[in-house]
N, C-alpha and C positions, 0 to 999 in steps of 0.2 A: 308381314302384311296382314296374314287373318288377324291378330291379336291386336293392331292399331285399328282392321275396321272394327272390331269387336266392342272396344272402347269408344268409338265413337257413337256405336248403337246403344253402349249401355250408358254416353250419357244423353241422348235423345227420348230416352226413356223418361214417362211421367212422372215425376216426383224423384227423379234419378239424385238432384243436389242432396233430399231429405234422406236417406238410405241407401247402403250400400246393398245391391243384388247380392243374391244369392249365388250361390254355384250352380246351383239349375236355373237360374234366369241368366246367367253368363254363359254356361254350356247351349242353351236355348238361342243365345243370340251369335255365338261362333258359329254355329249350323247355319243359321240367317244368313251370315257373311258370306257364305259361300255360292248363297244362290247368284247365277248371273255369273258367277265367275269361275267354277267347274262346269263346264258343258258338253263335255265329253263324254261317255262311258268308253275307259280303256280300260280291258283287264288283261291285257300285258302285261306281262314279267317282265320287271325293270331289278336291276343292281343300283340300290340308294344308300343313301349316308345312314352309316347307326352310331349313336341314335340321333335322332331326329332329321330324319331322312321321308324325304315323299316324291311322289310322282308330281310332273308337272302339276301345276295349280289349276289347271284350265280342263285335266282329267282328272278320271277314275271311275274307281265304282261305290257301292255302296258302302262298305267299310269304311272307306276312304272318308265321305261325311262324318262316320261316327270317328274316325282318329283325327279328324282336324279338328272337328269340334273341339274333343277333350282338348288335344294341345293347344288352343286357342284359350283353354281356361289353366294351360301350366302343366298338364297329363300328358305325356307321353307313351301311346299303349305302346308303341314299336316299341321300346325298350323295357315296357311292365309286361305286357306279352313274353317277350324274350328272356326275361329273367324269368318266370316263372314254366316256362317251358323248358329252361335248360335245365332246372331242379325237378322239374316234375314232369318230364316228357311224358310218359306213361300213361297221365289225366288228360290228355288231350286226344282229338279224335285222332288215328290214324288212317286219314282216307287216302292221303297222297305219296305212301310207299315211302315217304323220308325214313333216315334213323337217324333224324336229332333237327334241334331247329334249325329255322331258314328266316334269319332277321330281315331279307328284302321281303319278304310275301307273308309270311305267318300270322302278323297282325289283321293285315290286308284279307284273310278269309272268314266267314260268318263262325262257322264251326269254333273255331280258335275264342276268339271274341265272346261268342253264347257261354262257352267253358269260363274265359279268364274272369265275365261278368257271375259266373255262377259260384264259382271262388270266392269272388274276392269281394262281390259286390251284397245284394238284396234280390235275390229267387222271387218273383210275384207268380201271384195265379195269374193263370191266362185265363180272363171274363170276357163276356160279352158285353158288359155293362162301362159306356163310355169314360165313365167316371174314374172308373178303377185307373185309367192312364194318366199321370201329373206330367208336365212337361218337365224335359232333362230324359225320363225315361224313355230305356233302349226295349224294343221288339223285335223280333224275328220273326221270318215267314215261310212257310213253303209254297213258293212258285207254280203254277202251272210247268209241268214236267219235273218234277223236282227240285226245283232250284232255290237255294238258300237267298235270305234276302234279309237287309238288317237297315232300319231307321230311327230316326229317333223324333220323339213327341215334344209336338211345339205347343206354343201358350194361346193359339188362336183356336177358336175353333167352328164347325158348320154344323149346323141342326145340332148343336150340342156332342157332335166327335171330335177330337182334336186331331188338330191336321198333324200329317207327318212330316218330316223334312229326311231328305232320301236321294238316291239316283238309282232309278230302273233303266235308265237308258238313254237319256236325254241332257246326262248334267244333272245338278243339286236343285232337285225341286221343293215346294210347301205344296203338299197335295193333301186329300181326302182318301186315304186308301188304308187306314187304319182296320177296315173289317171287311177289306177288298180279299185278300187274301187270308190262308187257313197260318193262324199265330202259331207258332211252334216253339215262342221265348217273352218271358216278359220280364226286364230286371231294370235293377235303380245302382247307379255305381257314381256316387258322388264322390271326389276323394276324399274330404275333410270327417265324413261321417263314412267311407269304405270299411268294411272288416279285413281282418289280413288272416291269412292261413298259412 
């Protein structure tokens, strides 16, 4: 269902007949697809299909955005998370006491994710300068209380920041909170131009 509305957005798109998008104007508009239609934040422990397994469509949390997206452009992290953890468990953070992965959740946490993008993807500086953010790009945040938090960067944007597309709490929003919170990740993980390690 994401990847049919997906296509419908990118051909509503101006000039869409003259040019095929890009993978970040396609990953940009999977994220779109979801607003209005995740509205939940659950971050419940569910047992899902691998691969390509997810929690209802109408929850989640933040993660969740950024793995729909990708899958909505053909990327699978549940199962690119999962292979690369199972070779290299050891680069990844150990904060939840496992010994070895956990295909239902693994992808699903920020920690996990900031790693596989810093692998596999494009490491950016973290600026204060709006510009340095293109849309498709993923950032990370540390939350009031410490809490991890991960969105990714749309193609609109207000007084010159580009909004983010995200769920703090409320379901898959397009907000303005790109310099709401302290950044703690900034990367570009397109797969067609991804490095592999």
């Amino acid at each position: 269902m994401v990847r049919a509305i997906v296509v419908l957005l990118l051909l509503s798109l101006p000039g869409a007949a003259q040019s095929t998008p890009t993978a970040a104007e396609r990953l940009v508009a999977a994220a779109y697809a979801q607003i209005g239609v995740a509205r939940v934040y659950d971050p419940s422990y569910r047992r899902i299909a691998f691969p390509g397994g997810d929690v209802p469509l109408d929850r989640g949390v933040c993660s969740d955005v950024v793995v729909r997206a990708y899958r909505g452009i053909g990327t699978d992290l549940q199962r690119l998370v999962n292979d690369d953890m199972r070779q290299h468990f050891a680069a990844y953070p150990q904060l939840w006491g496992l010994a070895g992965p956990d295909p239902n959740i693994d992808h699903r946490r920020v920690a996990n994710l900031a790693r596989f993008f810093a692998r596999h993807g494009t490491t950016l500086a973290v600026s204060a300068a709006p510009q340095d953010y293109r849309p498709g790009d993923i950032v990370t945040w540390r939350l009031p209380g410490g809490i991890a938090h991960i969105g990714l960067v749309a193609d609109r944007l207000v007084d010159g920041r580009p909004l983010i597309v995200h769920n703090i709490g409320a379901g898959a929003q397009l907000e303005d909170v790109l310099f709401a919170f302290t950044i703690t990740g900034h990367y570009r993980y397109l797969p067609e131009v991804a490095r592999t390690q």
